[in-house]
C-alpha positions, -999 to 999 in steps of 0.1 A, spaced: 685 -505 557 695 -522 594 673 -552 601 666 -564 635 685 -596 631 711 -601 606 709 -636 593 750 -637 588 755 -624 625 766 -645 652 738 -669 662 743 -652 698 741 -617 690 705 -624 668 700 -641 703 704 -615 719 686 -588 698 655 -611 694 652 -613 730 659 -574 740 628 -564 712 605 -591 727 610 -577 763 604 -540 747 570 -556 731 559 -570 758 564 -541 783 579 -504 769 589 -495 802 617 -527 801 649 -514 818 667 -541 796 695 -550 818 724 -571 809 712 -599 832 677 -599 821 683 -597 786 711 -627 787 688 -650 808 661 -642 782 688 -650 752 697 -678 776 735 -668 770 763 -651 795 767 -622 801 801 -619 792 787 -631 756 761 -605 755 791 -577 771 810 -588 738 782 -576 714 771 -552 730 797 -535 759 774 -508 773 740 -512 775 726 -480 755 746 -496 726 723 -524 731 688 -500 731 706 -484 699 711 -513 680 671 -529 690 657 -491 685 673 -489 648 662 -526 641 630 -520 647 629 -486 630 634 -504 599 608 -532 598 579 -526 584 538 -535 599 522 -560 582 489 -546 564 502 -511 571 475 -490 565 491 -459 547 500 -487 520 461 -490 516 456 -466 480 422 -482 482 415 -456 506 414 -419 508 449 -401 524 431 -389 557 416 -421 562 447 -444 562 466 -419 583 437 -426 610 438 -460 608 479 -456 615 470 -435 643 444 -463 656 471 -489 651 487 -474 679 458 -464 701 451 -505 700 484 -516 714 479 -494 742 440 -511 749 417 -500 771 402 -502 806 421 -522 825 447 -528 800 454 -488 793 456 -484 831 484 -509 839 502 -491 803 498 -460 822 508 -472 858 538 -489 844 548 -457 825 543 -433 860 563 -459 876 593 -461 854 595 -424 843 572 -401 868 570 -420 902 609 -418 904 637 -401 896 648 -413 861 684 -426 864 708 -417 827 701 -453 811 664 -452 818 661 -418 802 680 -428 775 653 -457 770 625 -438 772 640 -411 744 653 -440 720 617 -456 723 597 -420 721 625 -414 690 606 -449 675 576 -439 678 580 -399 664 600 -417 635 573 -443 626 547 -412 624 572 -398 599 575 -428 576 539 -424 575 538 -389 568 566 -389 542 544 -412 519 516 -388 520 542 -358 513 551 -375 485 513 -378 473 512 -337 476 487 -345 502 507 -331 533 507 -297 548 537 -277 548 559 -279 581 584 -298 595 574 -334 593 589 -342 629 566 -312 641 535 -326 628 542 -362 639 551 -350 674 516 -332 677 499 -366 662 517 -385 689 505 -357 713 473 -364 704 472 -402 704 490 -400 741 458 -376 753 434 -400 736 453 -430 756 452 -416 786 415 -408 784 407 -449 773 427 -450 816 403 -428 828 367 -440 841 340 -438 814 360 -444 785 335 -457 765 313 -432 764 338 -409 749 344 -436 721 327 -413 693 346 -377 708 379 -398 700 374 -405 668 364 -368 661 396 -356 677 415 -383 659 398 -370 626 407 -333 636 442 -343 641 451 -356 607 428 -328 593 453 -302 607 481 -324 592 467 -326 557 458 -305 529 
């Protein structure tokens, strides 16, 4: 298992890795430029060059780290509760970091503006597919503990977390739209829907 920061590296590089996965919290769309992420680490850039040479190596390394941690109070490790309803509250869990109103219209905005607005240079593509590879990849930890309760249909796991994450996308981009609320109860029954068409 990679961790996000090894505790025998360099101080520098865990520098520099702590600082590249707080820009990708705070905003997805982060370009992550050598610059930006060494005035962040508040090293050089010929030190951050050093650990990292190109800066895909540097998305790489941030992607696997945080491939491998693990939420706190994940809810698929909730046996307390029945299989369909833990998946949902995964599914919620990502649903609530994108917000909405205002907040799921600036997510939205800043996604059109890096990727749709423009045309997407080879770096910032390569972003977007290492961070849409996080997401498909946490959907299939989930689903791999329920296939290992006999509770999941058969299928490609990867399909049936890429047409969860369809889903969730469609519901965030409906919280954008004007009278979200109102459709507050229809996304919970899609969300329900979903996962039924997941699990047996």
């Amino acid at each position: 298992m990679v961790t996000l920061v090894d505790p025998a590296a360099p101080d520098t590089r865990s520098k520099i890795l702590i600082a590249a996965a707080t820009m990708i919290g705070e905003d997805p769309t982060a370009r992550l430029s050598v610059r930006g992420v060494a005035a962040r680490a508040g090293v050089s850039t010929g030190s951050l060059r050093h650990f990292f040479p190109t800066q895909r190596e540097l998305i790489d390394t941030v992607v696997e780290g945080l491939q491998s941690l693990d939420l706190p109070e994940d809810p698929i490790a909730d046996h307390s509760k029945e299989p369909a309803e833990r998946l949902e509250g995964c599914l919620h869990l990502l649903l609530a970091s994108i917000g909405s109103g205002a907040s799921a219209r600036q997510n939205w905005a800043a996604l059109h503006d890096a990727y749709v607005a423009v045309p997407v240079a080879g770096d910032a593509e390569h972003t977007f597919l290492a961070m849409e590879r996080l997401a498909v990849d946490r959907v299939e930890r989930w689903l791999s503990v329920l296939r290992l309760e006999g509770v999941l249909q058969d299928g490609s796991p990867e399909e049936h977390a890429r047409f969860l994450l369809t889903v969730v996308n469609g519901l965030a981009l409906e919280r954008a739209l004007p009278g979200a609320p109102a459709r507050t109860a229809f996304e919970r029954a899609s969300m329900r829907l979903a996962v039924a068409a997941v699990l047996r």
